[in-house]
C-alpha positions as CSV (number, residue, x, y, z in Angstrom):
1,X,129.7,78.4,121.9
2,X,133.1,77.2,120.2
3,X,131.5,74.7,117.9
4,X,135.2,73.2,117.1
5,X,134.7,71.6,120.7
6,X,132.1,69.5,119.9
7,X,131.8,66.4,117.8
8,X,130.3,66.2,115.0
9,X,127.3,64.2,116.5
10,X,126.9,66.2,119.5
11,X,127.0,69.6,117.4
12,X,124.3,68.0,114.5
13,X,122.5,67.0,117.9
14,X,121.7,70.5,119.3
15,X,121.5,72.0,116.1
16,X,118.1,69.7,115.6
17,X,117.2,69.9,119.1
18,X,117.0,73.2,119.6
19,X,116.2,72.8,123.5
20,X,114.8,75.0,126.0
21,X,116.3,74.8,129.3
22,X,114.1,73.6,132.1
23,X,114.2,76.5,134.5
24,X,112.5,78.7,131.5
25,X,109.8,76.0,130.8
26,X,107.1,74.7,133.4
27,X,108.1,71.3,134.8
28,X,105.5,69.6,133.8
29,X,106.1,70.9,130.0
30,X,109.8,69.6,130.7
31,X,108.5,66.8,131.8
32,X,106.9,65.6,129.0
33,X,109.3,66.9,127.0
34,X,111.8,64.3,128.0
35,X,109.4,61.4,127.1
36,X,108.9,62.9,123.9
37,X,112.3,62.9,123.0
38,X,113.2,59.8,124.1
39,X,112.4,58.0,121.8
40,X,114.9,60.0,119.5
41,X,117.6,60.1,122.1
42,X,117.6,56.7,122.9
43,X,115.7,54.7,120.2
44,X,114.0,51.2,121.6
45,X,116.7,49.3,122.7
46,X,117.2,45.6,122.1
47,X,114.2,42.9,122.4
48,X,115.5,41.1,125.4
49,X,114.0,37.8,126.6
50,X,112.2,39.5,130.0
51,X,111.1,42.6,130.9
52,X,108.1,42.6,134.1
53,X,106.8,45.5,136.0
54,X,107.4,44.7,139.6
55,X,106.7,46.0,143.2
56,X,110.1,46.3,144.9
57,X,109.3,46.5,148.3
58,X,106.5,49.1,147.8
59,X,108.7,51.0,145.2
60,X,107.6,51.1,141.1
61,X,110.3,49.4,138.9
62,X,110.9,47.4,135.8
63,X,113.2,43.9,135.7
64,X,115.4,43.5,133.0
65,X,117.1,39.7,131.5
66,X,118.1,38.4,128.6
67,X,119.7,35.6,130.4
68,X,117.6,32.2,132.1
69,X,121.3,30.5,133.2
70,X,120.5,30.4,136.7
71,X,120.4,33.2,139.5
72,X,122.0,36.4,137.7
73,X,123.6,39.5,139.4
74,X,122.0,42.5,139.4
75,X,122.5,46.1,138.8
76,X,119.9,48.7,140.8
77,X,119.2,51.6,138.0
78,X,118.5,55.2,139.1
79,X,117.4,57.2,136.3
80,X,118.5,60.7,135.5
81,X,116.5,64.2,135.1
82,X,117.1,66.3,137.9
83,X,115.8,64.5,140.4
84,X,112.3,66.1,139.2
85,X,111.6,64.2,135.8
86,X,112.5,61.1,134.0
87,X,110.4,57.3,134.6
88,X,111.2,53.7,133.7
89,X,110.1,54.6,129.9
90,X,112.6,57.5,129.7
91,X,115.5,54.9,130.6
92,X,113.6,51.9,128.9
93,X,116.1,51.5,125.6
94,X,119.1,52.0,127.9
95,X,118.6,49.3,130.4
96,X,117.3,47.0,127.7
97,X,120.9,47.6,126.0
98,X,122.8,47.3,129.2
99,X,121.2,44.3,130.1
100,X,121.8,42.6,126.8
101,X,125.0,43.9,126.8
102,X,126.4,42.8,130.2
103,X,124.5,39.6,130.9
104,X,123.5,41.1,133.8
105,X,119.6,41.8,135.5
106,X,118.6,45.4,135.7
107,X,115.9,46.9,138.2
108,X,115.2,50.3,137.3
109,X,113.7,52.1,139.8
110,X,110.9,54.3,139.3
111,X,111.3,56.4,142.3
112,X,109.6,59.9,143.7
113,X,110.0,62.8,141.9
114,X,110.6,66.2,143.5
115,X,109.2,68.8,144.1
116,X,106.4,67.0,145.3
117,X,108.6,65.0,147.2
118,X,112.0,66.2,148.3
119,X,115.3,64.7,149.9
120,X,115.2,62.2,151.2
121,X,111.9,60.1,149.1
122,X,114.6,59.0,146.3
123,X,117.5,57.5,147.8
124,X,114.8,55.5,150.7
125,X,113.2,54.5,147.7
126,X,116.3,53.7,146.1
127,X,117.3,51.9,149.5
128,X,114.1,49.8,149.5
129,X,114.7,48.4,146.2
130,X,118.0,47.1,147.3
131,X,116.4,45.3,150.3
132,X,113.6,44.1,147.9
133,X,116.0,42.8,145.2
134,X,118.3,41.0,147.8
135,X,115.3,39.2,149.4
136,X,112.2,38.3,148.0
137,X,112.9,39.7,144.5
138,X,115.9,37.5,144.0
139,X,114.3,34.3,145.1
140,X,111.0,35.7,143.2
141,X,112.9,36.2,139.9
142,X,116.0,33.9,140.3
143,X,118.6,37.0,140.9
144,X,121.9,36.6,143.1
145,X,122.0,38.9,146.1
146,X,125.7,38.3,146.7
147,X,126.4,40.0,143.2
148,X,124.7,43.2,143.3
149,X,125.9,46.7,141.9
150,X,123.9,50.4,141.7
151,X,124.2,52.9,139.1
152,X,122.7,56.0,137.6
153,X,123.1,58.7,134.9
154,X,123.3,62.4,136.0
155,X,121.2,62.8,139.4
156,X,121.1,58.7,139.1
157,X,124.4,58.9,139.5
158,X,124.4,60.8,143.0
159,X,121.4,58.7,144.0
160,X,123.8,55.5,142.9
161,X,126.3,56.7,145.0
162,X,124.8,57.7,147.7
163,X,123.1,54.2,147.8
164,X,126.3,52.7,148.0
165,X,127.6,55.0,150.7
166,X,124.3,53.7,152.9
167,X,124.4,49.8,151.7
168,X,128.3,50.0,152.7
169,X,127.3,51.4,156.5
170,X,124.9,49.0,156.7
171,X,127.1,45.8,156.2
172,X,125.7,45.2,152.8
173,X,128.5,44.3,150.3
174,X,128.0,45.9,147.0
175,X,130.3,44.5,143.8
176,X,130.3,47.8,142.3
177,X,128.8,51.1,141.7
178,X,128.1,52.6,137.9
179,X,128.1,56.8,138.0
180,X,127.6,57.9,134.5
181,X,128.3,61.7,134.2
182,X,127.1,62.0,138.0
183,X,125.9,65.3,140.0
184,X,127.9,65.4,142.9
185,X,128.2,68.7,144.8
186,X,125.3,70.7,145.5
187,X,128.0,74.0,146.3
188,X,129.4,73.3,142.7
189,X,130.8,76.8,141.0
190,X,130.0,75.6,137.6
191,X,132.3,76.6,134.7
192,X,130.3,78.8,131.7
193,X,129.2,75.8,129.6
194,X,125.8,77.1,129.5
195,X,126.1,76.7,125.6
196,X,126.8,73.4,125.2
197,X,123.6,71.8,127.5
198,X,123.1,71.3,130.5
199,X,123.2,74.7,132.3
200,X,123.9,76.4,135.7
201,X,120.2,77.7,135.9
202,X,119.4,73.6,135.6
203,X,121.1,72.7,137.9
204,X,120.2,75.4,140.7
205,X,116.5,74.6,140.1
206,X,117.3,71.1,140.5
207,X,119.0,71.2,143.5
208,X,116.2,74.1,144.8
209,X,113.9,71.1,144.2
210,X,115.4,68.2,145.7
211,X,116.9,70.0,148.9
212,X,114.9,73.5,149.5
213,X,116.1,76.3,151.5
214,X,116.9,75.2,154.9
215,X,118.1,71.5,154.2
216,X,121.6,71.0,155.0
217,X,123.3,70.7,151.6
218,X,127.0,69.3,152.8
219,X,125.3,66.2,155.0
220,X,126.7,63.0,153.1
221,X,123.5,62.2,151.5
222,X,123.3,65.4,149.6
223,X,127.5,66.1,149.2
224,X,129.2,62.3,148.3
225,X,132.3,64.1,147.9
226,X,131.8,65.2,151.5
227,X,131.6,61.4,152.8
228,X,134.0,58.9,154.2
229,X,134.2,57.3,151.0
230,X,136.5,54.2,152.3
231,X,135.4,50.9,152.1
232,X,133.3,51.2,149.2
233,X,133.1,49.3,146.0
234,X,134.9,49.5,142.7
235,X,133.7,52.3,141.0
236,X,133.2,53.3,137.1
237,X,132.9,56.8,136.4
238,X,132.1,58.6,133.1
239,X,132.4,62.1,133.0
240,X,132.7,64.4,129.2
241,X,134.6,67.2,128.3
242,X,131.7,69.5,127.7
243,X,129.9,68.7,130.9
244,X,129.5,71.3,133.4
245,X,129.5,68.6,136.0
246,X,132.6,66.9,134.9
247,X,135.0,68.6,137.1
248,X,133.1,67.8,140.4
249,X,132.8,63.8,138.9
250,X,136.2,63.6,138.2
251,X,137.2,65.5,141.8
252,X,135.0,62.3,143.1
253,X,137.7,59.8,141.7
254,X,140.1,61.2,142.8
255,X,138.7,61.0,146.3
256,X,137.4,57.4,145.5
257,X,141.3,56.1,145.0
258,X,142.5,58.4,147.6
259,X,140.1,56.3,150.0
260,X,141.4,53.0,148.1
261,X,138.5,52.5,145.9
262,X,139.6,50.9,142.5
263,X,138.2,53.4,139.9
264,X,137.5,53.7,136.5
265,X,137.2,56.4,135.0
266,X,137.3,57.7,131.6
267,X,136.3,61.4,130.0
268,X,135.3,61.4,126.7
269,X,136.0,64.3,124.7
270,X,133.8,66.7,122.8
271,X,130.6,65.5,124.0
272,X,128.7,67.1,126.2
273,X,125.8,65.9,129.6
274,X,124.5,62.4,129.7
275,X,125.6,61.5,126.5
276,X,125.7,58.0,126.9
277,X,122.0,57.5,127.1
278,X,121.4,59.0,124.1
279,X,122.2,55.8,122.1
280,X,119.9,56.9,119.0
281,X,122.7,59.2,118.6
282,X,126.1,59.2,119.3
283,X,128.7,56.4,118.7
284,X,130.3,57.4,122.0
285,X,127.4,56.2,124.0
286,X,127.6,52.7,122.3
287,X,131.5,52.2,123.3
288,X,130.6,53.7,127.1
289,X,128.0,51.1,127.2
290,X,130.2,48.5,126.0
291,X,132.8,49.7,128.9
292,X,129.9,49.7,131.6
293,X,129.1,46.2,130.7
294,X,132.4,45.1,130.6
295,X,132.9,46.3,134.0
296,X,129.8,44.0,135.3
297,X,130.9,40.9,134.0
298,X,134.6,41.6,135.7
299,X,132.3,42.1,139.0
């Protein structure tokens, strides 16, 4: 590791940290790993006037306001971890700050984990969330179905975008989609960042998890940047320098404006996987927030 390429933050970060990579640990020890440093990572988050457990459409989540001015937009959250950890409490402090931040409600959706429950359990659950919020959940909890956006951190991110990809072929208009330092490509030839997080043997194990042996890795549900990607909705992509999956999330925005998607996109520079939910700690994650929620109230 060149520790000149990090910042500051993201270097004192790892040095306390001192993390053990998932695919050496048991999941279930990684597991509760990640709730155990959450609240480190992340810190509380904001006390915002509402937050309710609900049932969308069969599906665990939690409903975030901090606004009672009428019916709000919505944003449908997918939480990162690999598709095989993670919960509403890991991503608690960060929809409570991007809700506050935005003006916007968030439904964060608490959906199946693999390996107990492979492709395709997350994205359906992510897909009956959507249906939820835009019918009885927004005249439940005063939302506005005709302004709703997804988005996601890490494997949030491809669930987010994959969402959209689905919502778009069924006639269901989306105001925008949120992919914050997204896994994209399941045939990825990851660059030798090992070092700096987030590592190639992750990421195998994850996608081992999510789509065993045998499942066809370049169908659109599994490969985004395999899709017809036209048509879909403005897009905000965060991606950092020290990111192994950076390359395949910025090849994604290219692809996105290629189709005629209006994109965002920004890479922030010596930090290094899924920083921006670790608001307890870097600066950077604050000012990515800031540009997420700026984004929403365009939309």
């Amino acid at each position: 590791m060149d520790p000149d390429r990090l910042h500051p933050q993201a270097r004192a970060a790892m040095h306390v940290q001192q993390r053990v990579p998932l695919a050496r640990a048991t999941l279930p020890a990684a597991r509760l790993s990640m709730i155990q440093a959450t609240p480190d990572e992340v810190g509380g988050g904001p006390r915002i006037r509402s937050v309710v457990t609900v049932d969308a459409g069969g599906v665990p989540a939690r409903l975030y306001r901090d606004s009672d001015s009428g019916a709000l937009p919505v944003v449908l959250y997918a939480h990162g971890g690999g598709w095989v950890m993670g919960n509403l409490d890991t991503h608690d402090g960060l929809c409570r700050h991007l809700a506050a931040a935005s003006g916007w409600a968030v439904l964060s959706v608490d959906y199946r984990l693999a390996p107990e429950h492979p492709h395709p359990a997350a994205v359906d659950d992510m897909a009956r969330a959507l249906a939820w919020l835009r019918g009885p959940g927004a005249a439940r909890y005063g939302l506005d179905p005709g302004r709703t956006a997804v988005a996601g951190d890490s494997v949030g991110g491809h669930l987010a975008a994959v969402t959209a990809r689905r919502a778009r072929d069924a006639g269901i208009h989306l105001a925008g989609q949120i992919l914050i330092c997204p896994v994209l490509d399941p045939a990825a030839d990851y660059p030798a960042l090992d070092e700096y997080g987030l590592d190639r043997e992750e990421m195998r194990f994850f996608w081992t998890a999510y789509a065993p042996p045998g499942v066809d890795r370049t169908q659109p549900d599994l490969n985004p940047l395999q899709a017809d990607l036209a048509g879909l909705p403005p897009a905000v992509l965060i991606t950092a320098e020290l990111d192994l999956l950076a390359a395949e999330g910025e090849r994604y925005a290219a692809r996105l404006l290629a189709a005629g998607v209006p994109v965002t996109a920004a890479r922030y520079q010596g930090l290094n996987h899924n920083f921006p939910r670790k608001l307890a700690i870097f600066d950077a994650a604050h000012i990515a927030l800031a540009q997420l929620a700026a984004a929403l109230r365009r939309w």
